[in-house]
ROTI-860816 format. One line per 4 residues: number of its first residue (from 1); for each residue y, z negated, x of N, C-alpha, C. Coordinates in pm, 1 decimal, padded with zeros to 6 digits. Layout:
% ROTI-860816
NUM = Y:Z:X:Y:Z:X:Y:Z:X ~ ...
This chain:
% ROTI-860816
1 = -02689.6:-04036.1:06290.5:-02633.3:-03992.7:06163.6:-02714.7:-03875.7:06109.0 ~ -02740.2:-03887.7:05975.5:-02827.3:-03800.5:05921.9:-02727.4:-03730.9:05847.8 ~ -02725.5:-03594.7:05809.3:-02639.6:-03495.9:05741.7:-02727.7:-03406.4:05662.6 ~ -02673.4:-03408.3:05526.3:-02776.7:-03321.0:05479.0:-02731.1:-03233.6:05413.2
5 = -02773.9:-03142.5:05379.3:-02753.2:-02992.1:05288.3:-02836.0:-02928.4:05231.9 ~ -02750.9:-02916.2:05091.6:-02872.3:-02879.4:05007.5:-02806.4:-02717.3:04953.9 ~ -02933.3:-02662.9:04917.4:-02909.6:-02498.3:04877.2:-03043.0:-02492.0:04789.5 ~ -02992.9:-02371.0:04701.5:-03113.9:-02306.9:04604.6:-03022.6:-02320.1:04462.1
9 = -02910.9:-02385.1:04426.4:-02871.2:-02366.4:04348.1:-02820.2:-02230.0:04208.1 ~ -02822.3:-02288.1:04119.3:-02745.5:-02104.5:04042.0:-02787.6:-02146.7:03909.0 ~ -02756.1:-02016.8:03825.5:-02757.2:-02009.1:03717.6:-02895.4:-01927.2:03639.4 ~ -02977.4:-02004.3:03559.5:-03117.9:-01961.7:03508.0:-03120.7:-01997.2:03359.5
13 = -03201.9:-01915.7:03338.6:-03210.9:-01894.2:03179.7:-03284.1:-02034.3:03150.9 ~ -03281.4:-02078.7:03043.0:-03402.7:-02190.7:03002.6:-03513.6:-02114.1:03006.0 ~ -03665.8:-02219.1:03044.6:-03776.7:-02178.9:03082.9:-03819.3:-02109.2:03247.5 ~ -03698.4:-02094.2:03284.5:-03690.6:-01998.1:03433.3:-03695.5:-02141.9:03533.6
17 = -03761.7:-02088.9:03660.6:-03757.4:-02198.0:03758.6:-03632.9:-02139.4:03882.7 ~ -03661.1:-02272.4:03949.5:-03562.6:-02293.3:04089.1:-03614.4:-02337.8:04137.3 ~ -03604.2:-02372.6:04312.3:-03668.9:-02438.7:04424.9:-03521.4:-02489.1:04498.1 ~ -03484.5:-02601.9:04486.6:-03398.9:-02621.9:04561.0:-03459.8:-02739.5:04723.1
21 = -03376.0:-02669.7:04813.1:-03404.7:-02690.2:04978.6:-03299.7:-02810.7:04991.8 ~ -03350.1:-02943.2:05092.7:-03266.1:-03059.7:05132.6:-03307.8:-03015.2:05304.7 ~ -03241.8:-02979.3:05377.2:-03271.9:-03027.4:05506.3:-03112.2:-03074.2:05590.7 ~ -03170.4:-03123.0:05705.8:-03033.8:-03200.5:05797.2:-02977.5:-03071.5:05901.3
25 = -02924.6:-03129.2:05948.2:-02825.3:-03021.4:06062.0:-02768.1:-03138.4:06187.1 ~ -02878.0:-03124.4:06303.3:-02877.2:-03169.6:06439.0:-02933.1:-03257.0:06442.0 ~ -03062.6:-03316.5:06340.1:-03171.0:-03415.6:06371.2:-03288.2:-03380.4:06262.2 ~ -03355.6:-03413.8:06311.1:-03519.3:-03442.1:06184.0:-03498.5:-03519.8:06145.1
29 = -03546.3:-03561.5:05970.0:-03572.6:-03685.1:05906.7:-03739.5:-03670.2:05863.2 ~ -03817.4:-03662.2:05978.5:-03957.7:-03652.5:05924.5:-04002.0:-03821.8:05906.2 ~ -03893.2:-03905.2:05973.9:-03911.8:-04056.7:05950.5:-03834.4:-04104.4:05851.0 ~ -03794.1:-04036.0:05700.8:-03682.3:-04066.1:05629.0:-03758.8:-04016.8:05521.8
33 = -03770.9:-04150.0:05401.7:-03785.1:-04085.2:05273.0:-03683.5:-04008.1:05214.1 ~ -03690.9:-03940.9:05135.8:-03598.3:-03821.6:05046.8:-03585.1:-03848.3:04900.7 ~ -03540.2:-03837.4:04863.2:-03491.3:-03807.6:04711.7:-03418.6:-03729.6:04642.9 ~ -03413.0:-03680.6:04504.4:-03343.7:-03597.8:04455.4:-03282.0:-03688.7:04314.0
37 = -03132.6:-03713.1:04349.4:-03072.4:-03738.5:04233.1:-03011.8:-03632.9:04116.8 ~ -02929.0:-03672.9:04018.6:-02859.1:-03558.5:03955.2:-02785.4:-03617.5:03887.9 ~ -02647.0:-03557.7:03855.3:-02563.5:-03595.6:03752.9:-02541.6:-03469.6:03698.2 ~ -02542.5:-03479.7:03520.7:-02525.6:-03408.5:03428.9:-02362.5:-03429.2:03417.7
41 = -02295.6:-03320.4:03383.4:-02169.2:-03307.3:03342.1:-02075.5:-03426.0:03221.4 ~ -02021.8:-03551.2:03248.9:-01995.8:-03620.3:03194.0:-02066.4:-03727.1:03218.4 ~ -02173.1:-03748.3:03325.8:-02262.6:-03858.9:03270.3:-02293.0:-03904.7:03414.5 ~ -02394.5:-04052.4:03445.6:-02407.1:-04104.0:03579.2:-02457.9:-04028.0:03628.8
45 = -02497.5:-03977.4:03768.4:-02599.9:-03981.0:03848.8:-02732.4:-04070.8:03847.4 ~ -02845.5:-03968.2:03802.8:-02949.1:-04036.5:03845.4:-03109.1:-03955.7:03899.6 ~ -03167.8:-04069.2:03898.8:-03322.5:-04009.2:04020.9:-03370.6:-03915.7:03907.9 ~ -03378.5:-03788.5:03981.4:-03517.0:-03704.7:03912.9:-03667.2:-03697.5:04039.7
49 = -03625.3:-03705.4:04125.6:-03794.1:-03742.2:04193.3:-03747.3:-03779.2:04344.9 ~ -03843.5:-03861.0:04399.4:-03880.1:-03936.4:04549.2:-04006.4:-03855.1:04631.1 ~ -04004.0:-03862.4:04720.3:-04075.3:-03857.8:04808.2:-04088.0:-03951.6:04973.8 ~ -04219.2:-04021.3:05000.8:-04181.4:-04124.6:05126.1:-04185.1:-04032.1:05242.6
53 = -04139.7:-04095.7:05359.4:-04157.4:-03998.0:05477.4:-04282.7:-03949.3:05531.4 ~ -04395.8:-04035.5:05465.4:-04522.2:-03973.3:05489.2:-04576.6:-03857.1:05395.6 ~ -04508.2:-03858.7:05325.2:-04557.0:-03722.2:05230.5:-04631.2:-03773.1:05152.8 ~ -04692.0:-03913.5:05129.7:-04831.8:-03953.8:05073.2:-04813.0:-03989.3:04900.7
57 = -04676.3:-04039.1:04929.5:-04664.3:-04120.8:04765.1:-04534.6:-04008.2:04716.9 ~ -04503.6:-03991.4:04618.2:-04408.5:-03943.6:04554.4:-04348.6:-03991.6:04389.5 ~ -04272.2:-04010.1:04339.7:-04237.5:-04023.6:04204.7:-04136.5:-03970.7:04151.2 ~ -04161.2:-03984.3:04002.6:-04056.7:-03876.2:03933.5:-04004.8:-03899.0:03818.3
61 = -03891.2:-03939.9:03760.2:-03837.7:-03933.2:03622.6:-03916.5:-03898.7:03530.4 ~ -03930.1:-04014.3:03400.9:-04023.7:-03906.8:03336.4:-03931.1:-03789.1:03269.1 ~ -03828.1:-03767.9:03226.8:-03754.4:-03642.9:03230.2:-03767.9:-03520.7:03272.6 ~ -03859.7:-03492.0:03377.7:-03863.9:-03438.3:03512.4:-04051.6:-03424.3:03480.1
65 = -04128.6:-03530.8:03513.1:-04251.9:-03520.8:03524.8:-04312.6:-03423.1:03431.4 ~ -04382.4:-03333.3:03548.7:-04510.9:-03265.7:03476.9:-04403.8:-03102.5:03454.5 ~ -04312.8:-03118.0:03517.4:-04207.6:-02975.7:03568.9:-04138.2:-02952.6:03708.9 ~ -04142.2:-03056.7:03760.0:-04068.7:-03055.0:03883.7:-04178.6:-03134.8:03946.5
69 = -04203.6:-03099.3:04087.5:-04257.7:-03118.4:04175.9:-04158.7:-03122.5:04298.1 ~ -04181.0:-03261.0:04384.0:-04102.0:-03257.2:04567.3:-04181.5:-03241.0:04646.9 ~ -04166.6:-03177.9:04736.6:-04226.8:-03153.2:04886.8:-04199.7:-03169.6:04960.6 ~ -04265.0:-03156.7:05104.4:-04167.2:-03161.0:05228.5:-04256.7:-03077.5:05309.7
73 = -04181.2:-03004.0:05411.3:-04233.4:-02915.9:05507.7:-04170.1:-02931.0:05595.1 ~ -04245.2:-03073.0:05701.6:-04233.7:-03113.0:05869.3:-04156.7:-03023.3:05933.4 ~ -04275.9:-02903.7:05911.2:-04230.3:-02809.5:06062.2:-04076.5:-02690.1:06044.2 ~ -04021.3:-02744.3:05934.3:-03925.5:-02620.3:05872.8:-03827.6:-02772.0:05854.8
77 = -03839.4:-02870.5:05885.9:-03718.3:-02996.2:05870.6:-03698.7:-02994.1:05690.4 ~ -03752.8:-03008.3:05608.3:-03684.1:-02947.5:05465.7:-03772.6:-02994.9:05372.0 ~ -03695.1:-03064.8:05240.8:-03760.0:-03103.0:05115.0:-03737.6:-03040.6:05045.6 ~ -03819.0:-03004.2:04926.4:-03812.2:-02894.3:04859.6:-03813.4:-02979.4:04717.8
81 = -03750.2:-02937.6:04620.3:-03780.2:-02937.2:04457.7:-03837.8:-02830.7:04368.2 ~ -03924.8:-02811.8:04316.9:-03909.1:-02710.7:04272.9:-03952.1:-02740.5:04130.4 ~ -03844.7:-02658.6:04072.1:-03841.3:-02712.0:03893.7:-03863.8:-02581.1:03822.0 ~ -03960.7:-02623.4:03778.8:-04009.4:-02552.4:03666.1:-03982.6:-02538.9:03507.2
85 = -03995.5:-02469.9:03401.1:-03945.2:-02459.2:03260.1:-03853.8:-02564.9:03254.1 ~ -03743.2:-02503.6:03335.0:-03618.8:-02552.4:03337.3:-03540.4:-02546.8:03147.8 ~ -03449.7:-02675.5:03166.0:-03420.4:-02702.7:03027.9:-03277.8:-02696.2:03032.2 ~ -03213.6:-02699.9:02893.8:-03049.4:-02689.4:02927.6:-02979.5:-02810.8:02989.3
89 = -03064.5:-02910.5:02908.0:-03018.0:-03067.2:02982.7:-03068.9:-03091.8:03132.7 ~ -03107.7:-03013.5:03214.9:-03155.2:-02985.5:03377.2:-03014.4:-02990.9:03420.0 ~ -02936.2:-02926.6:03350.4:-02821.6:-02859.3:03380.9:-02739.3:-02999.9:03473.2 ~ -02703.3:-02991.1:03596.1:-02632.0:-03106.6:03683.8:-02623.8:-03028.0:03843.0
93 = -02515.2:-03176.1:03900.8:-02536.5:-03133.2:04047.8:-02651.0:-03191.5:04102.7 ~ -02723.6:-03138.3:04221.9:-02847.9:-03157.5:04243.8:-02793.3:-03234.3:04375.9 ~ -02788.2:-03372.0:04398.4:-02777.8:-03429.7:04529.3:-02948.7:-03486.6:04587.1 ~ -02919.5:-03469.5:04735.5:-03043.2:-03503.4:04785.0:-03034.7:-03637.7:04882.6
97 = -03087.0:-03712.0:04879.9:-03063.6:-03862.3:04977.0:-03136.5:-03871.0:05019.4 ~ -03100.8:-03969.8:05174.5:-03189.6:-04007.1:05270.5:-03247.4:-04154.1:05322.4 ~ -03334.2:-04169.9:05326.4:-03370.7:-04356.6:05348.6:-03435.8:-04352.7:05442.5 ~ -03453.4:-04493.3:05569.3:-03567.6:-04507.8:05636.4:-03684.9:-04598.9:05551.6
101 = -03652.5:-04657.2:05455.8:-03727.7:-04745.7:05366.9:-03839.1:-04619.0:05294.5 ~ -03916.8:-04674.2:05194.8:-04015.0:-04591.5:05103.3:-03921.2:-04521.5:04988.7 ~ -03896.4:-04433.0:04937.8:-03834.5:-04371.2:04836.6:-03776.9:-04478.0:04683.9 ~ -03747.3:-04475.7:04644.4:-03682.5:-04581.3:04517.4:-03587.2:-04456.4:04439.4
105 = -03607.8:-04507.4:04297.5:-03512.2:-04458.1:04172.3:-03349.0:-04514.1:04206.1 ~ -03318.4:-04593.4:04329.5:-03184.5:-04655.3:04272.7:-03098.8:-04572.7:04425.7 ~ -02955.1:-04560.8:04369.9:-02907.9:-04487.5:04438.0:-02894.7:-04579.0:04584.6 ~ -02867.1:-04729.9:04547.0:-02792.9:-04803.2:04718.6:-02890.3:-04858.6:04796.5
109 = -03023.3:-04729.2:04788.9:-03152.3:-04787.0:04851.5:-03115.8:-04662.6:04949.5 ~ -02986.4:-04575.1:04921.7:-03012.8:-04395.3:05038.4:-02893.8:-04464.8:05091.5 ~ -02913.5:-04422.0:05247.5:-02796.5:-04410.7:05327.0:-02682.2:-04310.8:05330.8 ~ -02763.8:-04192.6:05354.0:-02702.0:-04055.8:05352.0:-02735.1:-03972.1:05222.9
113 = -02653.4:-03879.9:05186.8:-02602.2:-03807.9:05093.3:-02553.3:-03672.0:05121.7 ~ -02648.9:-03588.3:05064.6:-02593.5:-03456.6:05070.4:-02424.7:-03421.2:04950.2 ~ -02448.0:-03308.8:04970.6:-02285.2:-03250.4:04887.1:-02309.2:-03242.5:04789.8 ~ -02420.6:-03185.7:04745.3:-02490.8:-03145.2:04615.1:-02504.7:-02957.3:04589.7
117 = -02558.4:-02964.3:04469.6:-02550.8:-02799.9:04478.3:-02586.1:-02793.3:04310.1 ~ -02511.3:-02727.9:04247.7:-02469.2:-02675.6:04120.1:-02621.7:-02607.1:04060.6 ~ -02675.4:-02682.0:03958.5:-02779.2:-02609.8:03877.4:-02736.5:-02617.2:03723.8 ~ -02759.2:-02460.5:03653.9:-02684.4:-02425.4:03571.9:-02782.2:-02395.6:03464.5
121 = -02841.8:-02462.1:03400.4:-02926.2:-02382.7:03249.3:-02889.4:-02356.7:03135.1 ~ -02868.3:-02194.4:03074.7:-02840.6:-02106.4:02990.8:-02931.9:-02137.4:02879.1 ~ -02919.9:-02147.1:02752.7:-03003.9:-02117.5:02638.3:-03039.1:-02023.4:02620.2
């Protein structure tokens, strides 16, 4: 069982960045693609960026592309987002998912599911 938790959340001005952290608690997923979904207040959940468990391929919403960047750092267990000239429509919960497959935009490709974590953009 994979468990995940995510942190880095809060409240930022538009244009201001965040780095939000996905890692597990009592296993590695260095064999598990990652993803970062989001739901905006009123609206579905969906993909803002992938990453595979090799670190090699990644993709990203174009919503998202060319501001947000995913990472992963092996030796610290942990995927990283980090979003840049953050916008008001950024504004959602930030869930992070887990796959043994290659990363995908669709949600019933993740097994596991973090809690999420509250990102807030101010005008």
């Amino acid at each position: 069982q994979v468990q995940l938790v995510e942190s880095g959340g809060g409240l930022v001005q538009a244009g201001g960045s965040l780095t939000l952290s996905c890692t597990t608690s009592g296993r590695t997923f260095d064999t598990y693609s990652v993803a970062w979904f989001r739901q905006p207040p009123g609206k579905e959940r969906e993909f803002a960026a992938g990453i595979r468990w090799s670190g090699r391929s990644t993709g990203y919403a174009e919503s998202v592309k060319g501001r947000f960047t995913i990472s992963r750092d092996y030796g610290k267990n942990t995927v990283y987002l980090q979003m840049n000239s953050l916008k008001p429509e950024d504004t959602a919960v930030y869930y992070c998912a887990a796959t043994r497959d290659t990363w995908s935009d669709t949600e019933a490709s993740y097994n596991y599911w973090g809690q999420g974590t509250q990102v807030t953009v101010s005008s």
